[in-house]
C-alpha positions in Angstrom: 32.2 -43.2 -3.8 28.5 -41.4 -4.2 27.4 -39.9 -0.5 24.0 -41.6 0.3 20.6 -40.2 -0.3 19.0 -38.7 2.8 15.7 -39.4 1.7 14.1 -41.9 -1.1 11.0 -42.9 -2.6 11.2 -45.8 -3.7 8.0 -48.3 -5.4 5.9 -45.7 -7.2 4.7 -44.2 -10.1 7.1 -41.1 -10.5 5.7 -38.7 -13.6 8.6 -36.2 -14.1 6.0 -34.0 -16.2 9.2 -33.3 -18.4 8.5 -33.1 -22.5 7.8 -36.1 -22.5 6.3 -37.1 -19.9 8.7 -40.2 -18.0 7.5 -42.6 -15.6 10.0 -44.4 -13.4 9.5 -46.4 -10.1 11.9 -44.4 -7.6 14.2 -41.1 -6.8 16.8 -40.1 -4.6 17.6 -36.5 -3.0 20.3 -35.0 -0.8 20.1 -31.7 0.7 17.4 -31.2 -1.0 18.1 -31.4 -4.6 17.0 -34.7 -6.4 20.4 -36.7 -7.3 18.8 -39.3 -9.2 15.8 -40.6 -10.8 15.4 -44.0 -11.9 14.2 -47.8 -11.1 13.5 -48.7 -7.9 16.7 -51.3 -8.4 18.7 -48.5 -9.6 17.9 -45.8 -6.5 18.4 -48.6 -4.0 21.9 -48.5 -4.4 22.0 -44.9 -3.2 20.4 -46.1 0.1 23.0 -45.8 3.4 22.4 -46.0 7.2 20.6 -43.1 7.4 18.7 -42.4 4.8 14.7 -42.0 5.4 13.1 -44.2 2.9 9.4 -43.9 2.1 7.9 -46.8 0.3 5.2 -45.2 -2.0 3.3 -48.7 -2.2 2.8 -47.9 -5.9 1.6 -44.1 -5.0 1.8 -41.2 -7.8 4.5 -38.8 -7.2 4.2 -35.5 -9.4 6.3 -32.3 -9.3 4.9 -30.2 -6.6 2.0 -27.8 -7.3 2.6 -24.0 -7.7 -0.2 -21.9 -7.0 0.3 -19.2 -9.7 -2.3 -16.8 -8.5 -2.8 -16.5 -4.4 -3.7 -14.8 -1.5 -2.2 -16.6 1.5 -3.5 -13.6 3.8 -7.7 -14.0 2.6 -7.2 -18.0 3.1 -5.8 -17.2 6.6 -8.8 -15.3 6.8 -11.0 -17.7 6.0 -9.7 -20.7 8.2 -9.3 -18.7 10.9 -12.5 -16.2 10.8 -15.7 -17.0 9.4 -15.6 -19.3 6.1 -18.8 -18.5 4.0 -17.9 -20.4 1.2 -20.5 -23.1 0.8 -23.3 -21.5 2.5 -26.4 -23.2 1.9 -28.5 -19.4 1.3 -28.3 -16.3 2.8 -29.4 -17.7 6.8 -27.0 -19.6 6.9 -24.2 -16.7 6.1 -25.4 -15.0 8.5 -25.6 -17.5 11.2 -21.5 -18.2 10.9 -21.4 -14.4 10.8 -23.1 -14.2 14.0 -21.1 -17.5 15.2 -18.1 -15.2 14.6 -19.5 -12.7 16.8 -20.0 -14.5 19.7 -16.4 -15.9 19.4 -14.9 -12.8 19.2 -15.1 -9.8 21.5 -14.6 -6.4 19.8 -14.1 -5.2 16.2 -14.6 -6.2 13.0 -16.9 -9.3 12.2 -15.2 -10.4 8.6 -16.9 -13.2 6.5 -15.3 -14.7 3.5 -16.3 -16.5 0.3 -19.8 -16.2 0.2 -20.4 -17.0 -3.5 -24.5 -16.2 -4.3 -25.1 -18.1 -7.5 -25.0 -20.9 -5.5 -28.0 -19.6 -3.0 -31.8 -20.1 -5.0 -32.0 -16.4 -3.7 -29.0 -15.7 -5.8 -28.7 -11.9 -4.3 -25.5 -10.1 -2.5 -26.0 -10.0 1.1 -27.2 -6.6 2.0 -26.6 -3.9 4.7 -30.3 -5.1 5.8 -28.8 -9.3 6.5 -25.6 -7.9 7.5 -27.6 -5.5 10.5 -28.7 -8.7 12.1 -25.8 -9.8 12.6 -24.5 -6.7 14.9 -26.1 -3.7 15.2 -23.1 -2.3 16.7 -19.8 -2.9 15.3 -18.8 -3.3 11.8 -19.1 -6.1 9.8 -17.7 -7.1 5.9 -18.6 -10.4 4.2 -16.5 -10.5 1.4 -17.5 -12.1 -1.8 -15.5 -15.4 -3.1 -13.9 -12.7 -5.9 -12.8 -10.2 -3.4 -14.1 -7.3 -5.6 -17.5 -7.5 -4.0 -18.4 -6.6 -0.4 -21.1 -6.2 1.4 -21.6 -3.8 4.6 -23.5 -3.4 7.3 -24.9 -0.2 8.5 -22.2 0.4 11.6 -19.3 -0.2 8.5 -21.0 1.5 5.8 -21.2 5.1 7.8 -17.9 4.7 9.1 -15.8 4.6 5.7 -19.1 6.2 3.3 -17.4 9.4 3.2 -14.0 7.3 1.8 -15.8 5.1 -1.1 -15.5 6.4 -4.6 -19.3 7.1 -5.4 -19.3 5.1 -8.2 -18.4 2.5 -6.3 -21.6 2.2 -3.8 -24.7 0.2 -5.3 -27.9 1.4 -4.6 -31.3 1.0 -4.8 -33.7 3.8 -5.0 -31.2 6.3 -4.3 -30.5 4.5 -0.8 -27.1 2.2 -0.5 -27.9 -0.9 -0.6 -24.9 -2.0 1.7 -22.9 -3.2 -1.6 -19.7 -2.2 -2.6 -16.4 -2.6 -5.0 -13.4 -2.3 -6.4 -11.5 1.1 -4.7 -15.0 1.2 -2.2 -14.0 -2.3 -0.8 -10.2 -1.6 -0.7 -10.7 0.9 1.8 -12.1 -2.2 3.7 -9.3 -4.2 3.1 -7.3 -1.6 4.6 -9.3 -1.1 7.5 -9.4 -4.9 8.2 -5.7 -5.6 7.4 -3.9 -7.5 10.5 -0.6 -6.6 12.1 2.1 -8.7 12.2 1.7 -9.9 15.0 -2.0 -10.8 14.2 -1.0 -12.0 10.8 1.7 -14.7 11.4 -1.0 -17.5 12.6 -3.7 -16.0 9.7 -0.5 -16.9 7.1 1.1 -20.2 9.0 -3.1 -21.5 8.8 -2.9 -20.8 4.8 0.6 -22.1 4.6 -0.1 -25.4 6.4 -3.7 -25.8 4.4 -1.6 -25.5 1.3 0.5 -28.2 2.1 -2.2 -30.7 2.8 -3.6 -30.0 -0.4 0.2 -30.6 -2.3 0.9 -27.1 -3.0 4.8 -26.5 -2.8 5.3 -22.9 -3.7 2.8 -19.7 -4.2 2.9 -16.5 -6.4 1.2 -14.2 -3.4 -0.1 -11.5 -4.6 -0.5 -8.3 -1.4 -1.6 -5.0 -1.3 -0.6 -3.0 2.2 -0.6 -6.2 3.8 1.8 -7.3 6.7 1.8 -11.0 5.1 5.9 -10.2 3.7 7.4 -9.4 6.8 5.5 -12.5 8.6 6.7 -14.6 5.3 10.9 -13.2 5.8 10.3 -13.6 9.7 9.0 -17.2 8.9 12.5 -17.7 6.4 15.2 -16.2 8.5 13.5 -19.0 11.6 14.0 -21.6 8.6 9.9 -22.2 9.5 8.5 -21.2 6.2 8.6 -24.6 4.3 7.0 -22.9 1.1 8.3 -21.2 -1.7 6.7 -17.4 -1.5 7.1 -15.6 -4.8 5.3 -12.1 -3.3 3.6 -9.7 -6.2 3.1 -6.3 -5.2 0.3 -3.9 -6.2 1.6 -1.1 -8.0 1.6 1.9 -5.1 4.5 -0.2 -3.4 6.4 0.7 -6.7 8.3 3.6 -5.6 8.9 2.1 -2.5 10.2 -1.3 -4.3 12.5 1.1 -6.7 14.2 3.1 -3.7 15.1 -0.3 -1.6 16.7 -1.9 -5.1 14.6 -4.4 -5.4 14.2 -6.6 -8.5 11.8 -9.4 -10.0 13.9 -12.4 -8.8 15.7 -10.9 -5.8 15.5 -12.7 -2.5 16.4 -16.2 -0.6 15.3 -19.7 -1.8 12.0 -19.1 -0.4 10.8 -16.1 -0.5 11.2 -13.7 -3.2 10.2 -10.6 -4.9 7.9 -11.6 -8.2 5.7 -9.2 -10.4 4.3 -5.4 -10.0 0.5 -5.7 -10.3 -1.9 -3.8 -11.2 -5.4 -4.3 -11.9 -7.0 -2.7 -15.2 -10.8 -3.7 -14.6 -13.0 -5.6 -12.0 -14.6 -9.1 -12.3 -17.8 -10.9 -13.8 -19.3 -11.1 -10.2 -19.5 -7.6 -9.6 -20.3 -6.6 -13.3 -17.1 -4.7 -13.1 -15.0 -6.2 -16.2 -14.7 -4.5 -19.2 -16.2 -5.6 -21.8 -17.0 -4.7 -26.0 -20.3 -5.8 -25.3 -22.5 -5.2 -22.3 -23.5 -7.3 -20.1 -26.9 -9.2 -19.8 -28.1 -7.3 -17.2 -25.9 -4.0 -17.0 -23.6 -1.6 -19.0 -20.1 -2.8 -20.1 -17.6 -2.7 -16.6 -15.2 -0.2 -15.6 -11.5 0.6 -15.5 -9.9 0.1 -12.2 -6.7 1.4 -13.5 -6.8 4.1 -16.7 -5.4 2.9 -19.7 -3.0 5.3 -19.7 -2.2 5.5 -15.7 -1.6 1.7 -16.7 1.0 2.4 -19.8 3.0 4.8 -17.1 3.5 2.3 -14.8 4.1 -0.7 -16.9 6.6 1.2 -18.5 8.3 2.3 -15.3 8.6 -0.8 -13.6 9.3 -2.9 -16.8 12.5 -0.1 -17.0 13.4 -0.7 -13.3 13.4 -4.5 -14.0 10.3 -5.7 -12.7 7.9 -8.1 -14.4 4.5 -6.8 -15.0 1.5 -8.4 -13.9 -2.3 -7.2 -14.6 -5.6 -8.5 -14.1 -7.4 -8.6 -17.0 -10.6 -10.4 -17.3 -13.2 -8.6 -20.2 -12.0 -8.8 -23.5 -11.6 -4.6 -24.1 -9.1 -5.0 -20.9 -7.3 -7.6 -22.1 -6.8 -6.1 -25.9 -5.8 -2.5 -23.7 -3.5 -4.7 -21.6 -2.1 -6.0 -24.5 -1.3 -2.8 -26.5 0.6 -1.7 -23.2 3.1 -4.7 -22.9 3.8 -4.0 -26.9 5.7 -0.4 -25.0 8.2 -3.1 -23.2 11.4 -3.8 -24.7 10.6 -7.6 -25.0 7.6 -8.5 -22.8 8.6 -12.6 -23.5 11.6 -11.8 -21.9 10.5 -10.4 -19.6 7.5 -12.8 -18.6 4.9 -10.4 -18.0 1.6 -11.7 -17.1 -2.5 -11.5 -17.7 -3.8 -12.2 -14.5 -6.9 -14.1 -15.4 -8.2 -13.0 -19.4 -11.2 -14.6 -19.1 -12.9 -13.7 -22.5 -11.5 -13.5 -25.3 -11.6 -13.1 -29.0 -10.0 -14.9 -31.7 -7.7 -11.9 -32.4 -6.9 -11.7 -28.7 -6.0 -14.8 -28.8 -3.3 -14.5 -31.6 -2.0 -11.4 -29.9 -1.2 -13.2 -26.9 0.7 -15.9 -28.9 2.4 -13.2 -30.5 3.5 -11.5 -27.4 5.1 -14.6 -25.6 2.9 -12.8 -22.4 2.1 -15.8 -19.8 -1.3 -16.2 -19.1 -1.8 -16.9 -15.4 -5.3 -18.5 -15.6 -7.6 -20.2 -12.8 -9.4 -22.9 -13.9 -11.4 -23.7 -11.1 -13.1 -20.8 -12.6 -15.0 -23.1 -15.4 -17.0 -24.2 -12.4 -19.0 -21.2 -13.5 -19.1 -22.3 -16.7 -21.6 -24.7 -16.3 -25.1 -24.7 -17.8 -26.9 -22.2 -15.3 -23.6 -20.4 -13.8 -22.3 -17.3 -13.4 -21.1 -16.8 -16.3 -24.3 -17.5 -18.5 -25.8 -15.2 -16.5 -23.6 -12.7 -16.9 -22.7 -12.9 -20.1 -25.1 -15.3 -21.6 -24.4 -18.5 -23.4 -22.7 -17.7 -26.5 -19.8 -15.9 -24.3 -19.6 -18.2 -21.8 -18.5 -20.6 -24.5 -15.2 -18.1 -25.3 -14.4 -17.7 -21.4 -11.2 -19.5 -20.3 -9.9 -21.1 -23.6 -7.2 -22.9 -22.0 -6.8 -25.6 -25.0 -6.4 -22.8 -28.0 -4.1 -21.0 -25.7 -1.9 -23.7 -25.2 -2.8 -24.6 -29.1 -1.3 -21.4 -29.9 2.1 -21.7 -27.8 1.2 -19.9 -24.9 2.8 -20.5 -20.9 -0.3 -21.2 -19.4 0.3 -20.9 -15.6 -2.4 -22.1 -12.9 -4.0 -20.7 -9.9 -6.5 -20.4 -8.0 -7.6 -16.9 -6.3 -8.1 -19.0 -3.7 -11.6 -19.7 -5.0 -11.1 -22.6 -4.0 -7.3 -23.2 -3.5 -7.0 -26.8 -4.7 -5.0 -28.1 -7.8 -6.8 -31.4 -8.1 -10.2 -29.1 -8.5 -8.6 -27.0 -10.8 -6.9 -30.2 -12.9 -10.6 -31.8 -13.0 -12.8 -28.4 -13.9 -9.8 -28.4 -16.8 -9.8 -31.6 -18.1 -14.2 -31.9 -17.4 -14.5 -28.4 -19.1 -18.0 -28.0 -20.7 -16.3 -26.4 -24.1 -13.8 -28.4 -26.5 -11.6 -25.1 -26.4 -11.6 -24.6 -22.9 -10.5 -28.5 -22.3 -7.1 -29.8 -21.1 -5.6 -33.6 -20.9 -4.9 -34.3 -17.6 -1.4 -34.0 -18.4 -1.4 -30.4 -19.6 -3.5 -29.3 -17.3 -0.9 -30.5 -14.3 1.7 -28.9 -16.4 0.1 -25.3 -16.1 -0.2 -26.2 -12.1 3.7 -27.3 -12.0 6.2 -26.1 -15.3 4.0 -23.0 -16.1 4.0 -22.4 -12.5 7.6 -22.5 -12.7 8.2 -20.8 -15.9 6.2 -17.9 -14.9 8.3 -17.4 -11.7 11.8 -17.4 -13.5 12.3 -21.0 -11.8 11.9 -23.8 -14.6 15.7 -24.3 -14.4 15.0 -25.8 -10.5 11.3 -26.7 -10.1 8.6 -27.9 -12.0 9.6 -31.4 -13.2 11.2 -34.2 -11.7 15.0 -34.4 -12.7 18.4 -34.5 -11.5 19.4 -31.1 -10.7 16.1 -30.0 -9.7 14.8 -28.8 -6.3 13.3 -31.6 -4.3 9.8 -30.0 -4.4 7.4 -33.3 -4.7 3.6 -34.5 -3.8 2.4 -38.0 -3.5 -1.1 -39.0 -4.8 -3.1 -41.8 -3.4 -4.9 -42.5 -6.7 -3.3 -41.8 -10.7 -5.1 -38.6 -12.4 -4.8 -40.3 -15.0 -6.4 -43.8 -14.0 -9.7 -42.4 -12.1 -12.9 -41.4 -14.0 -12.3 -36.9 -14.7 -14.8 -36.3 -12.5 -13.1 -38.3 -9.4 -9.8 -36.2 -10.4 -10.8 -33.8 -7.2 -11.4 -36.3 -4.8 -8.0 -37.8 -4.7 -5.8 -37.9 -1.7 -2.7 -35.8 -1.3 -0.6 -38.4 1.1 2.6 -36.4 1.5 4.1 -33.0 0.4 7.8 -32.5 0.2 9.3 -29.1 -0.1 13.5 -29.3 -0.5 13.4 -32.9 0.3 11.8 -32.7 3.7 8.2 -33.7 4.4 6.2 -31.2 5.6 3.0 -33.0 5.1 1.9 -36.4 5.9 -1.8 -37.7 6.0 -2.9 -39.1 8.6 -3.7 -42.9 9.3 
């Protein structure tokens, strides 16, 4: 006799997002594996005393979201500390600075998100805005990329004497309160949480992501406290999410001495990819590029080309995956060219974080690699006529930014994220599947397979997540409204109802 399901969902619309795609009306699971997919008939003979039923009312269940590309700790940050993501201009960032002042005693005064192409001003905050806010003690706003910061003057004298010179922007010889890359690392570091401080910053992020369907994370940390909060969380069984943690390249040595290995750890939290980056980002005219930009030169490395080929090749020997940001089109190519020094860099999965722009002989070379793209298409929403990108890198590149459908044309794992920026799927499904250029465009299908199986294939995990199945980890989340049955541009303001992470709930919307 066939022990009862402890939970089912029965009277939906279940897409397992398998090759093809299968629709059926129910599924079963028991200690959280799923035991059985099928009709709602079929499943309700695997009902007993005890099961938990949920009656989806015709509801859309997918395979739950995996955020490919995250920072858990910075989305902490940002519920918890001052959020200046959708600031109207450059008052109002510094009136929730200030708010965040007034609600804190001591310290730093950290903002996060502020995004300026979408102030008329369309200028970084400067040491000058940033002085208003507190004359004495030090305050960061962080831009939405987190390669950008700006200063004010208590910060900036603290930590000049740290920042790689190259690295301050100024104006007139004078710092303008502006800095990146290596400059705002030093920040970073100096702003970084204990554990103790970090466990509700990560439990916030943790509990936003659920509400928003997302069922496992590839966290990528640098000298952050976030992995012992993330085992602490585990060993309490209170974590609820599937942690896959990336560490920056200067934990490699200490990664190498403890044993550890891409893949090692518990169900929940293990150890994922060795990043690096090689340049910066679009925002800060930091990526590297063949051509310059509108406005500026042509980027800079963050990591040498051959500093990068050193430690690829150490930690691909040591048995890590490889992961590195790559966003101009001379990164990527370099990138490239260092993989080609792996034994088998398919096998091995390693990833471009990102590859923004590309060429049509990048784009080959990727195919021909079997390298997963980890990609963020929430990005497109600088795309747009106007955007960031135009004015970066003016119209005709912009069209060869984020070329999700020849990617996947060519055979390529795409994998979604979202840098946070924002962290929602549904926003990154609909900036896909809206996407202003035919070769950046997705079906709504494929673009919720790179948020689910290329999720999963990029962590190692396609053999227990990513589609609904028998035999598959009960990772789930329950749509209001079908992707496929609103208008595209409605895809974002669908409802997440219920998130289920190894068969239990751990999110349920409210009534």
């Amino acid at each position: 006799m066939t022990d009862p399901a402890g939970l089912v969902l029965t009277n939906g619309r279940i897409h397992s997002l398998t090759e093809p795609d299968e629709i059926h009306g129910a599924v079963a699971i028991r200690d959280g594996e799923i035991i059985r997919v099928g009709s709602s008939y079929e499943i309700d003979f695997l009902r007993g005393a005890r099961t938990n039923v949920l009656d989806l009312d015709g509801a859309v269940v997918l395979p739950g979201f995996i955020d490919a590309h995250t920072h858990l700790e910075q989305l902490g940050r940002r519920l918890v500390q001052a959020d200046l993501s959708g600031t109207d201009d450059i008052a109002d960032a510094i009136d929730r600075l200030t708010e965040e002042r007034e609600r804190t005693d001591a310290g730093w005064i950290c903002g996060y998100g502020y995004d300026e192409t979408e102030w008329d001003e369309r200028r970084r905050l400067t040491m000058a805005d940033l002085d208003q806010v507190s004359a004495d003690r030090p305050v960061v706003a962080f831009r939405e990329d987190l390669h950008t910061g700006s200063l004010n003057s208590v910060a900036f004298d603290q930590f000049a004497a740290e920042f790689p010179e190259h690295d301050v922007h100024r104006e007139n010889g004078d710092p303008t309160g502006v800095v990146v890359e290596e400059a705002l690392n030093v920040i970073h570091e100096a702003t970084t949480p204990n554990a103790t401080a970090m466990r509700p910053l990560i439990e916030a992020a943790r509990d936003r992501a659920h509400e928003l369907g997302i069922t496992g994370v590839h966290d990528f940390v640098r000298n952050s406290t976030a992995p012992q909060v993330y085992r602490a969380l585990d060993l309490a069984d209170d974590l609820g999410l599937r942690v896959r943690i990336n560490y920056w390249s200067d934990h490699l040595d200490a990664l190498m001495e403890l044993g550890e290995r891409t893949n090692y750890g518990s169900e929940f939290v293990q150890t994922g990819a060795i990043k690096s980056f090689a340049d910066g980002s679009f925002g800060g005219r930091t990526a590297k590029l063949s051509e310059p930009y509108e406005d500026g030169d042509t980027g800079q490395w963050v990591t040498a080309p051959s500093e990068l080929a050193g430690l690829i090749e150490r930690a691909d020997a040591n048995g890590f995956q490889y992961a590195v940001h790559a966003i101009g089109d001379v990164a990527i190519e370099t990138v490239l060219e260092r993989f080609e020094g792996t034994d088998d860099p398919a096998v091995a999965r390693h990833r471009i974080e990102h590859g923004e722009l590309l060429t049509a002989e990048l784009l080959d070379a990727i195919a021909q690699s079997g390298v997963v793209v980890s990609a963020q298409p929430n990005f497109l929403k600088w795309a747009r006529e106007g955007g960031l990108y135009e004015d970066c890198l003016g119209v005709d590149r912009t069209g060869r930014t984020n070329q999700f459908r020849r990617l996947l044309d060519a055979g390529v794992v795409l994998a979604f994220g979202s840098d946070c920026m924002p962290m929602d799927p549904l926003f990154g499904v609909q900036q896909a599947v809206t996407a202003p250029h035919e070769r950046q465009r997705l079906t709504v299908t494929e673009a919720l397979r790179a948020y689910t199986t290329g999720g999963a294939y990029a962590g190692f995990a396609e053999d227990r997540l990513g589609t609904i199945k028998a035999g598959k980890r009960a990772d789930l989340v329950v749509l209001d409204e079908s992707p496929w049955a609103v208008p595209e541009a409605a895809i974002a303001d669908i409802a997440v109802t219920h998130t289920i992470v190894d068969g239990t709930v751990v999110f349920e919307q409210e009534r």
